[in-house]
N, CA, C and O atoms as a MOPAC input file, in Angstrom:
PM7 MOZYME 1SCF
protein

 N    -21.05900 1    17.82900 1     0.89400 1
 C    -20.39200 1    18.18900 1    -0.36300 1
 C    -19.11200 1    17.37700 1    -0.51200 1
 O    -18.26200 1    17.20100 1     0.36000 1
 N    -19.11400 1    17.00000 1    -1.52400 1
 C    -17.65700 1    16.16000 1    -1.97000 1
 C    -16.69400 1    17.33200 1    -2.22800 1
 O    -17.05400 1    18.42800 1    -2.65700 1
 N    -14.84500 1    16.82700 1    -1.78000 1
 C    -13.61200 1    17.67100 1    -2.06000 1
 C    -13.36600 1    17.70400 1    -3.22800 1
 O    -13.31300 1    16.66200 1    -3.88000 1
 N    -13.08400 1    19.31500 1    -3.95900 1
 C    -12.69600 1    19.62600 1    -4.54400 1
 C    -11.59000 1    19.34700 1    -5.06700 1
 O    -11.24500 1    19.03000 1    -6.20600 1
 N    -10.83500 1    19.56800 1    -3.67600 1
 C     -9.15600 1    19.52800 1    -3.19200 1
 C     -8.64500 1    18.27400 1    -3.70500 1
 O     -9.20400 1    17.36900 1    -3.08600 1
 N     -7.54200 1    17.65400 1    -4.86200 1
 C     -6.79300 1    16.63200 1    -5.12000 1
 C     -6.83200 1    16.33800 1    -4.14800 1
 O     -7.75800 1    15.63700 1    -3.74200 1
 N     -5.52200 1    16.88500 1    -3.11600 1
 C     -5.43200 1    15.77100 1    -2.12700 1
 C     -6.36900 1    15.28100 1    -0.50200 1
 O     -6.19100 1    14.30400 1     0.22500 1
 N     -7.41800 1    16.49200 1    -0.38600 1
 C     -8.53700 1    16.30700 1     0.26000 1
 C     -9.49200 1    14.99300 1    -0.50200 1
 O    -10.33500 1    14.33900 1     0.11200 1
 N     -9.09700 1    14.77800 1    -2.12000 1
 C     -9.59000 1    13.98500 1    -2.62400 1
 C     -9.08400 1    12.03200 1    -2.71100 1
 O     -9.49800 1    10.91200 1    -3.01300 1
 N     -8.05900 1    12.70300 1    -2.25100 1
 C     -6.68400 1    11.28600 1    -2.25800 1
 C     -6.89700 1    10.96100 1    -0.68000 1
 O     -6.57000 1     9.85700 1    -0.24500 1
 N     -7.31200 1    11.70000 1    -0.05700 1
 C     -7.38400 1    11.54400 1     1.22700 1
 C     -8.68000 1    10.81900 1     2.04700 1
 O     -8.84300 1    10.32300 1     3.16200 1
 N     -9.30100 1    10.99400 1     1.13800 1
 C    -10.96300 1    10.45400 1     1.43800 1
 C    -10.90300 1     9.46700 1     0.75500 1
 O    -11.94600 1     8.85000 1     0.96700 1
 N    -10.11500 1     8.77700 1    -0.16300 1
 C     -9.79100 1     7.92700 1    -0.78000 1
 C    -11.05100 1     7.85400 1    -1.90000 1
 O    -11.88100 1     6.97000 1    -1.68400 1
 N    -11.24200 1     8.64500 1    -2.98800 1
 C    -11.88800 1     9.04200 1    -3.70800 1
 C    -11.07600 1     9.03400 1    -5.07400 1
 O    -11.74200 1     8.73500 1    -6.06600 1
 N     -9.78400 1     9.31000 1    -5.25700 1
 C     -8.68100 1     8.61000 1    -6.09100 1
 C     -7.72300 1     8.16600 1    -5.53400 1
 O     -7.18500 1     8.70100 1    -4.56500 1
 N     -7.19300 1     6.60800 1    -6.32500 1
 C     -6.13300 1     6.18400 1    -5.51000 1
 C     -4.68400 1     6.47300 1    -5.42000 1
 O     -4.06900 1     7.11500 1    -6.27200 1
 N     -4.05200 1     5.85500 1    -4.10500 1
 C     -2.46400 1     6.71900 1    -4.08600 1
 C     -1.76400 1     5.14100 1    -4.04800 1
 O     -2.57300 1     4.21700 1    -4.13300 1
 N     -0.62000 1     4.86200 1    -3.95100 1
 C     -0.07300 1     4.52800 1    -3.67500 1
 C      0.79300 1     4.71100 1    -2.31200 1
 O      1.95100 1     5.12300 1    -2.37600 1
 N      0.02200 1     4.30400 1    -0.77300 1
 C     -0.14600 1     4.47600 1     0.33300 1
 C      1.10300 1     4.28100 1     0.76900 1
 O      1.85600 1     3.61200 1     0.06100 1
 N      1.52300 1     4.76400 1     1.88400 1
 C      3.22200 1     4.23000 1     2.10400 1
 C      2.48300 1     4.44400 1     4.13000 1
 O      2.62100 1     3.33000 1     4.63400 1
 N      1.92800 1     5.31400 1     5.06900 1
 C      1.33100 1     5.19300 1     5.76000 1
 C     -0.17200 1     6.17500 1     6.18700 1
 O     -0.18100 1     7.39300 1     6.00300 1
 N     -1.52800 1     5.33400 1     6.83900 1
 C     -2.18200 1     6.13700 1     6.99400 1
 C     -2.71300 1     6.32000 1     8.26500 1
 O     -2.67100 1     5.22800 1     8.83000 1
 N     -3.32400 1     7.40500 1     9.18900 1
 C     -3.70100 1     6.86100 1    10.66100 1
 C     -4.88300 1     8.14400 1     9.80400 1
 O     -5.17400 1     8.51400 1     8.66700 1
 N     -5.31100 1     8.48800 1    11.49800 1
 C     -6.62000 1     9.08700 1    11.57100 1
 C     -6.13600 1    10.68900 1    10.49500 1
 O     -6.82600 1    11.13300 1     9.57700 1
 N     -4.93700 1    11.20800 1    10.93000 1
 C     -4.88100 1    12.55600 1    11.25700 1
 C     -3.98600 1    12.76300 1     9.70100 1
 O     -4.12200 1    13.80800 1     9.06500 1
 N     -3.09700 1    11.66100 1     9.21700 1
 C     -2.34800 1    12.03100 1     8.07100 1
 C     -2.32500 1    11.09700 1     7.10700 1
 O     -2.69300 1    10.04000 1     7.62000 1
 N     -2.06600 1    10.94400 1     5.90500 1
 C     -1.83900 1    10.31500 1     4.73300 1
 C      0.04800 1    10.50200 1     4.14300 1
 O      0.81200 1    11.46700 1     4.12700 1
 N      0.17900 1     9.19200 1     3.76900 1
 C      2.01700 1     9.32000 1     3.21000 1
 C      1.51000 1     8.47000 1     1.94300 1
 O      1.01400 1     7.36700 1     2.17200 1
 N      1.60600 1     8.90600 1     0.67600 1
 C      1.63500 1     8.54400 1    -0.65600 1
 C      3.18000 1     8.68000 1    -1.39400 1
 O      3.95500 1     9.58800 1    -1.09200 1
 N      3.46200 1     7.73800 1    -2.30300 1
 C      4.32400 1     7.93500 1    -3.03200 1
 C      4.04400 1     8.97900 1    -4.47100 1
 O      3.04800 1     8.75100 1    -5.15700 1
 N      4.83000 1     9.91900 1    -4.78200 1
 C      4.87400 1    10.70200 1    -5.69300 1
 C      4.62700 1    10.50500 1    -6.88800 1
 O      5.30900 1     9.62100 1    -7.40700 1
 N      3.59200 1    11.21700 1    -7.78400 1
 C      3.55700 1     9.96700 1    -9.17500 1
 C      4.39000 1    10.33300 1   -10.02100 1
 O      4.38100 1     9.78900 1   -11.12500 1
 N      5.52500 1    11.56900 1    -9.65600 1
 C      6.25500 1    11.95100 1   -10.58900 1
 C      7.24600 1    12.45000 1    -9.86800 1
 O      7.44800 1    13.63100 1    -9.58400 1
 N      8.39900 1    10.68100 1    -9.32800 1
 C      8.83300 1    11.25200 1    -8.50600 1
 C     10.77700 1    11.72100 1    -8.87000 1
 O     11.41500 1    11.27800 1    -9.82500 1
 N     11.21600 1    12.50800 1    -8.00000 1
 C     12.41900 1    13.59100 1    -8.30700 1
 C     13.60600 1    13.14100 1    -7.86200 1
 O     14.57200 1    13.89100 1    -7.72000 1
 N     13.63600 1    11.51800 1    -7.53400 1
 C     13.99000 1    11.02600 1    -6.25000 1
 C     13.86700 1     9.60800 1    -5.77900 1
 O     12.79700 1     9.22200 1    -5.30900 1
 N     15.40900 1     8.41700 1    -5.92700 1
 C     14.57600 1     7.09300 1    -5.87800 1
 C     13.26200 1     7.13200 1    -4.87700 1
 O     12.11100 1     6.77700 1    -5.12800 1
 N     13.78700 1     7.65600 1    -3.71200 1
 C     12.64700 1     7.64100 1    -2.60200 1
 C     11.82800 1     9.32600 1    -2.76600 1
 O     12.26100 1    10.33500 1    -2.21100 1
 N     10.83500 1     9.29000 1    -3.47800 1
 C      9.53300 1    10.47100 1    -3.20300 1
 C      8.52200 1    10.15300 1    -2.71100 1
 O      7.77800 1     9.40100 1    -3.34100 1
 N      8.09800 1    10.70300 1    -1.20200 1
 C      6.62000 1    10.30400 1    -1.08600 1
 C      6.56800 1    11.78000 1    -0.05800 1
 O      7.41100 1    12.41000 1     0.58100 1
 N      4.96200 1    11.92100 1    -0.33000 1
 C      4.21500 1    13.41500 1    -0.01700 1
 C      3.99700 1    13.02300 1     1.59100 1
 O      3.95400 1    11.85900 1     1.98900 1
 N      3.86500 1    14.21100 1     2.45300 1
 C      2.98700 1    13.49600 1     3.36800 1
 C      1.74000 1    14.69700 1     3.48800 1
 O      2.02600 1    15.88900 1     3.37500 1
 N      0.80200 1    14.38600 1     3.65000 1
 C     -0.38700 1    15.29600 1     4.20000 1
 C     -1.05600 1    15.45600 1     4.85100 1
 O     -1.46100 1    14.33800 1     5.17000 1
 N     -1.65800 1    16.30200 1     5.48300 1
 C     -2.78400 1    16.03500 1     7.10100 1
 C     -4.26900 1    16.00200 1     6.15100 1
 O     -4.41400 1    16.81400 1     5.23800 1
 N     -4.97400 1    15.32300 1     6.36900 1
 C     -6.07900 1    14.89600 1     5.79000 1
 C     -7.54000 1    16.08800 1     6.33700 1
 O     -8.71000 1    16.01100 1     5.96400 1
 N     -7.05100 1    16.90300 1     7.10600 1
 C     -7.79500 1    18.10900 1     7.36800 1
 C     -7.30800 1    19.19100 1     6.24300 1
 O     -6.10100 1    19.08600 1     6.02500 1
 N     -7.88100 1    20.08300 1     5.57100 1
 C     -7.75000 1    20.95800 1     4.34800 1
 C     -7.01800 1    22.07700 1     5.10100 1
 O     -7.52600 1    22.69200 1     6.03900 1
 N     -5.63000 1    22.31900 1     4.55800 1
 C     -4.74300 1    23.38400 1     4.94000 1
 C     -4.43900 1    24.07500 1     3.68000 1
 O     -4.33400 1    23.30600 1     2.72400 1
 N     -4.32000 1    24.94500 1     3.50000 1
 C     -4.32200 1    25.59000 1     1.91100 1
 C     -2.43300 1    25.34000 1     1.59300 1
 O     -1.83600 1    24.89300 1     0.61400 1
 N     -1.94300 1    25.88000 1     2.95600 1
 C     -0.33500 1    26.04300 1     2.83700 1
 C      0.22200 1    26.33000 1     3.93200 1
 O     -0.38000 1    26.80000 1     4.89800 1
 N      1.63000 1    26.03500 1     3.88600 1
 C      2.54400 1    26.44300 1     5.74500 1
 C      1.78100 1    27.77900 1     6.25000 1
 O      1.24400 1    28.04200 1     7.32500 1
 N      1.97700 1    28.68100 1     4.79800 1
 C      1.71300 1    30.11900 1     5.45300 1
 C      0.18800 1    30.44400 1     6.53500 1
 O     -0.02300 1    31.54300 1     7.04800 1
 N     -0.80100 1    29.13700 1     6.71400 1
 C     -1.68500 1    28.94600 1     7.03900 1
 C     -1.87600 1    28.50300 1     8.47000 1
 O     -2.75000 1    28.51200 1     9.33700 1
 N     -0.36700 1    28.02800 1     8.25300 1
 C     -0.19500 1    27.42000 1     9.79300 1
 C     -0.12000 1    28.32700 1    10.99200 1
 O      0.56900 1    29.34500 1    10.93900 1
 N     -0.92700 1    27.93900 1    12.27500 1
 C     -0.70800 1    28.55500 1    13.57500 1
 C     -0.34000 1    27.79300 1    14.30100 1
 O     -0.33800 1    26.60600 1    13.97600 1
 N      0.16100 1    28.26300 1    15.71600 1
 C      0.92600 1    27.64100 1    16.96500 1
 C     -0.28700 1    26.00200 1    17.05700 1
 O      0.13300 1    24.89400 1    17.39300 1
 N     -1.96400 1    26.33800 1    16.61300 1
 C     -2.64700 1    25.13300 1    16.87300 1
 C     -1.99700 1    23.97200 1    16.44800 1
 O     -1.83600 1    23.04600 1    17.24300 1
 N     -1.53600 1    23.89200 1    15.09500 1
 C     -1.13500 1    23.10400 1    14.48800 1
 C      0.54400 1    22.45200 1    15.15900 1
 O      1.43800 1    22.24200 1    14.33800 1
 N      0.67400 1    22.31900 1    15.92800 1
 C      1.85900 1    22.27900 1    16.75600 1
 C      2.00400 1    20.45300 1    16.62200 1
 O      2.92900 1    19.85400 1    16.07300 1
 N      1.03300 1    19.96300 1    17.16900 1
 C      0.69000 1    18.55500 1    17.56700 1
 C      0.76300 1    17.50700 1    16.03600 1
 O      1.30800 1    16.42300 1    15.82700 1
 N     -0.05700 1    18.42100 1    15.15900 1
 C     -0.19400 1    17.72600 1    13.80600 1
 C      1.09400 1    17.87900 1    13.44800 1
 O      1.83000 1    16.97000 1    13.83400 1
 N      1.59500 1    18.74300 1    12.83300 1
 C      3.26100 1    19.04100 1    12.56300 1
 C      4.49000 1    18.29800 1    13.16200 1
 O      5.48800 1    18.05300 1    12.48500 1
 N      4.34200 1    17.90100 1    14.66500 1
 C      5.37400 1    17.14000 1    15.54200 1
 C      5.00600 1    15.69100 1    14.89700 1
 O      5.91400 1    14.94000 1    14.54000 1
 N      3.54700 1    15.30500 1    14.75400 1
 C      3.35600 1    14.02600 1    14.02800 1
 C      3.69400 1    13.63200 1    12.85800 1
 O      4.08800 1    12.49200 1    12.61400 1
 N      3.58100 1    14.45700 1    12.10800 1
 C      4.18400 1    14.29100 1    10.33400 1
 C      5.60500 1    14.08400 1    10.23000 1
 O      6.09500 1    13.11400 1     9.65100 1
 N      6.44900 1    15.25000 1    10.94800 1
 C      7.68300 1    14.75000 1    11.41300 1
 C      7.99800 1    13.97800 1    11.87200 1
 O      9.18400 1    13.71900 1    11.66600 1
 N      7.21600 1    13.02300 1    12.82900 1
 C      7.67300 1    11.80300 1    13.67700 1
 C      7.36700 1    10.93800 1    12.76100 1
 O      8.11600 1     9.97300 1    12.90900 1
 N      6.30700 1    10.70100 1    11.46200 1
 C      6.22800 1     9.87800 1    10.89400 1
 C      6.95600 1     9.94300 1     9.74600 1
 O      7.22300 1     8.90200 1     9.14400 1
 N      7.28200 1    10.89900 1     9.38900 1
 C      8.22900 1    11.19000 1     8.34900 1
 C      9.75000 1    10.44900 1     8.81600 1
 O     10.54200 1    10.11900 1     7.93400 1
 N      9.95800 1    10.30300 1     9.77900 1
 C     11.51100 1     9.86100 1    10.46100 1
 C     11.70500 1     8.51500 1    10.45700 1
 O     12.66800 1     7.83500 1    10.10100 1
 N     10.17400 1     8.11500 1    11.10600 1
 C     10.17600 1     6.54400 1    10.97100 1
 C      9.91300 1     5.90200 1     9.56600 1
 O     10.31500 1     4.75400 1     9.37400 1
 N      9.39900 1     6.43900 1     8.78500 1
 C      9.30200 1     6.08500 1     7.33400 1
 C     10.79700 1     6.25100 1     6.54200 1
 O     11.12300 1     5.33400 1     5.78700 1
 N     11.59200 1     7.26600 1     6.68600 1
 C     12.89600 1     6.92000 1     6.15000 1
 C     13.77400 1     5.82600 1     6.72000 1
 O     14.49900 1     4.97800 1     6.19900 1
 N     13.31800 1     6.27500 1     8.54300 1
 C     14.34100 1     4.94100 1     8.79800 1
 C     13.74500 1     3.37500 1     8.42900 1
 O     14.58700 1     2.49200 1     8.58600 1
 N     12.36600 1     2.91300 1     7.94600 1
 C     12.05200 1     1.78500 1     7.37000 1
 C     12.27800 1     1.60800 1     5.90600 1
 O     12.41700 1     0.56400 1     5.27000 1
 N     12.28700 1     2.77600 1     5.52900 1
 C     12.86900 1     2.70900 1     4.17900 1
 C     14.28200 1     3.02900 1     3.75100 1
 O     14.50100 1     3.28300 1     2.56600 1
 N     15.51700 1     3.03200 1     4.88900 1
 C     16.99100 1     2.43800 1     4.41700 1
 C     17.35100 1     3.78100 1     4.05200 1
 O     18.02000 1     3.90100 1     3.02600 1
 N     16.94700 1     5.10400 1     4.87700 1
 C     17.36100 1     6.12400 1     3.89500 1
 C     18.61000 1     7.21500 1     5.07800 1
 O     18.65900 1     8.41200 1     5.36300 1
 N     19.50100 1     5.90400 1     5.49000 1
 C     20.39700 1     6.70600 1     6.82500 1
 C     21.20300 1     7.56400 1     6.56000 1
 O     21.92900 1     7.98100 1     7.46200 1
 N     21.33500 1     8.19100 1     4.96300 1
 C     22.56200 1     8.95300 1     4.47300 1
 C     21.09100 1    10.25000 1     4.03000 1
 O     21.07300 1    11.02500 1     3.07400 1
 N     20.42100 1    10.13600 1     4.71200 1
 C     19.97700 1    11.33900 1     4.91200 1
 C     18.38800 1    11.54400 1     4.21200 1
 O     17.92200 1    10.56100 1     3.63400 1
 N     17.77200 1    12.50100 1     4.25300 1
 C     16.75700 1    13.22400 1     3.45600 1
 C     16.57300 1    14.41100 1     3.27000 1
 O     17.31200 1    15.22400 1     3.82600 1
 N     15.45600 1    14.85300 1     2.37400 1
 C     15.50600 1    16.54500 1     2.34200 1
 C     13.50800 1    16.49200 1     2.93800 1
 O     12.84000 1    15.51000 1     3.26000 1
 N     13.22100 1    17.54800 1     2.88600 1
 C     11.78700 1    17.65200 1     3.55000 1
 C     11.46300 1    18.83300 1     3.23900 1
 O     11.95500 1    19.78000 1     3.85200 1
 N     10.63400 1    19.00200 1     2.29600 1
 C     10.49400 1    20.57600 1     1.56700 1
 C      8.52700 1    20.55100 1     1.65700 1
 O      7.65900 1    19.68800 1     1.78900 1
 N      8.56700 1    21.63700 1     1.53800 1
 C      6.85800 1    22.31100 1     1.62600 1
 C      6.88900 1    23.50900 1     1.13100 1
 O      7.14700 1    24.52100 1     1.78300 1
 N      6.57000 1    23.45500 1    -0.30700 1
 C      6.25300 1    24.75300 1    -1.16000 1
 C      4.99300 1    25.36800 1    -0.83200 1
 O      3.98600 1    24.79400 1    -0.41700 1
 N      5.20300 1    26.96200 1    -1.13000 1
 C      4.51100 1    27.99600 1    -0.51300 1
 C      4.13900 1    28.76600 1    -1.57000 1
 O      4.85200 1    29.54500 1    -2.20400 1
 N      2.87600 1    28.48700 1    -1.74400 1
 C      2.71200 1    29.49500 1    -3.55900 1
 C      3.33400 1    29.39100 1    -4.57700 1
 O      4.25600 1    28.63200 1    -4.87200 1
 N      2.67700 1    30.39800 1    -5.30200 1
 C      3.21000 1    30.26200 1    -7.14200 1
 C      5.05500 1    29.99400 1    -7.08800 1
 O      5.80300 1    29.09400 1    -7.47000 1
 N      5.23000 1    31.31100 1    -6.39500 1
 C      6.99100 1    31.72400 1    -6.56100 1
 C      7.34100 1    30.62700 1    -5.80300 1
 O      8.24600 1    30.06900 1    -6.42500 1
 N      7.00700 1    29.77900 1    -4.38000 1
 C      7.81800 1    28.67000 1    -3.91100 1
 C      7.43500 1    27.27200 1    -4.48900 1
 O      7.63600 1    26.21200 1    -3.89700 1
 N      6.82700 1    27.40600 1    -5.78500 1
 C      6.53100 1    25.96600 1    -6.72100 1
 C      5.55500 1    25.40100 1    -6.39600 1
 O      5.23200 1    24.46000 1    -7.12000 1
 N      4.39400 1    25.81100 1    -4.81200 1
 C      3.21900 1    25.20500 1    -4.97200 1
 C      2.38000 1    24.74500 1    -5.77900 1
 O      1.68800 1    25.59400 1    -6.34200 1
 N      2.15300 1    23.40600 1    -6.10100 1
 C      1.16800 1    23.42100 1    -7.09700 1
 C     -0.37000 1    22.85800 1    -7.21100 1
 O     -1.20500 1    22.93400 1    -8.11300 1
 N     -0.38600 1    22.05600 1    -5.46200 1
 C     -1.85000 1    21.51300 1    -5.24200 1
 C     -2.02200 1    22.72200 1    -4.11100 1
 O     -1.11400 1    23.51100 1    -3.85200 1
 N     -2.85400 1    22.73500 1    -3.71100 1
 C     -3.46400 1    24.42700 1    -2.68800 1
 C     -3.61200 1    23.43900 1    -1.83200 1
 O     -4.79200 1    23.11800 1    -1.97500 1
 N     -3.00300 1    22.54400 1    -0.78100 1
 C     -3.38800 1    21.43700 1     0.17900 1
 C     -1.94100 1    21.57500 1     1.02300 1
 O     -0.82500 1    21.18200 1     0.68500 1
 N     -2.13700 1    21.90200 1     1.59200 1
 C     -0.56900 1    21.48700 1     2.86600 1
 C      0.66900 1    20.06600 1     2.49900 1
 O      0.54000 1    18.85500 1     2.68100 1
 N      1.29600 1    20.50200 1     2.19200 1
 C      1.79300 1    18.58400 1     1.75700 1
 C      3.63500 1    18.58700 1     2.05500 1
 O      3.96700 1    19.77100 1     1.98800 1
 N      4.26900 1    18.14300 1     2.20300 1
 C      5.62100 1    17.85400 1     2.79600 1
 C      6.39700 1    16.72000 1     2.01100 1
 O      6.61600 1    15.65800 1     2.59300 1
 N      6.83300 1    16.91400 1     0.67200 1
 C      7.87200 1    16.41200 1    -0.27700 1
 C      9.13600 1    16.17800 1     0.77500 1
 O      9.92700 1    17.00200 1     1.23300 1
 N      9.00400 1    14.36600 1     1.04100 1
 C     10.49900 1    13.82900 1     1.16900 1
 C     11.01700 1    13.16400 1     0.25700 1
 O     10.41400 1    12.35200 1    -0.44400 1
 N     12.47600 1    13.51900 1     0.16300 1
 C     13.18300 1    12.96000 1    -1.14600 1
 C     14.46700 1    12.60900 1    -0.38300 1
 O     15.14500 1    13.25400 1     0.41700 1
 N     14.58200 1    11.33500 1    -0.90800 1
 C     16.18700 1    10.63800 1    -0.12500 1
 C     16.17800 1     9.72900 1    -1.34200 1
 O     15.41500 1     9.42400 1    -2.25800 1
 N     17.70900 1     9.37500 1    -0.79400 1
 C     18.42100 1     7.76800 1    -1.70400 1
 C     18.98900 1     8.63700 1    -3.27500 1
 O     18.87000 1     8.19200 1    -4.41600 1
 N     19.49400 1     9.72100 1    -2.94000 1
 C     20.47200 1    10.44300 1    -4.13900 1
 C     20.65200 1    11.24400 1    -3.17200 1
 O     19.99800 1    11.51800 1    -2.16600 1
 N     22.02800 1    11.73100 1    -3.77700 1
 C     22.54800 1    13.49400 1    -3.31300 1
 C     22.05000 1    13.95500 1    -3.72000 1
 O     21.94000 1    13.64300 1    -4.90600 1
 N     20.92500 1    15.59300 1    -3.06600 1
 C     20.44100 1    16.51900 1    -3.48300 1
 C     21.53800 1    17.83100 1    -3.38000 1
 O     22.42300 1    18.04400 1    -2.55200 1
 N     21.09100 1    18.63800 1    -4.60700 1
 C     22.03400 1    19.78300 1    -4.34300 1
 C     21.56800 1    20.92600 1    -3.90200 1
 O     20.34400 1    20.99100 1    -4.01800 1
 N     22.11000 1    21.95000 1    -3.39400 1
 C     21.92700 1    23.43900 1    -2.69500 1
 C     22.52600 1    24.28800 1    -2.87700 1
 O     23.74800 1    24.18000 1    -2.78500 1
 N     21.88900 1    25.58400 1    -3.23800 1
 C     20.04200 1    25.58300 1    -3.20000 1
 C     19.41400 1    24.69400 1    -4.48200 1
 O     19.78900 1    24.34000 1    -5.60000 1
 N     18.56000 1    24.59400 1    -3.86800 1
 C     17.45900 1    23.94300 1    -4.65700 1
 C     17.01600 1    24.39900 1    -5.86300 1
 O     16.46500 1    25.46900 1    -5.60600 1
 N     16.92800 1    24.13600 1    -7.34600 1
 C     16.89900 1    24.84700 1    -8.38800 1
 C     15.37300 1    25.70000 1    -8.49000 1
 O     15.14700 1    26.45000 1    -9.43900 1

């Protein structure tokens, strides 16, 4: 059966992204509507609905997204910092049902978050 899932669909490369990095386990796309000189998503290419989904298994995948998330700002010039957000349902602004990790650098963000 073919994915339903946008980004289960972006991930199988079934529509295209604008790739920033890919290995076996994750996908980093740039944002098509992005909030932020620097926006790009990152996602695990296995179907996670949301954080709230996450268990201790997911330990290994999570330490990786972060490790690639770190090295992608520091290749992309972003040493005055980033933010790293993962919305959680309707009320936390979820809006694809796929696990995904919004980094935004290269502006001051403000807090809290609107």
């Amino acid at each position: 059966a073919l994915p339903i899932c946008l980004f289960c669909k972006i991930a199988a490369g079934q529509i295209p992204a604008n790739k920033l990095f890919e290995d076996e386990q994750i996908l980093a796309f740039y944002d098509i509507d992005p909030q932020a000189p620097v926006h790009f998503l990152v996602i695990p290419k296995k179907h996670i609905p949301s954080a709230a989904c996450l268990t201790e298994q997911e330990g290994a995948l999570l330490a990786h997204i972060y490790a690639v998330i770190a090295r992608l700002c520091r290749e992309l010039g972003c040493e005055n910092g980033y933010r790293v957000v993962t919305n959680v349902g309707a009320d936390g602004g979820q809006s694809v049902p796929h696990l995904h990790f919004h980094v935004l650098a290269k502006r001051s963000l403000a807090w809290p978050p609107g």
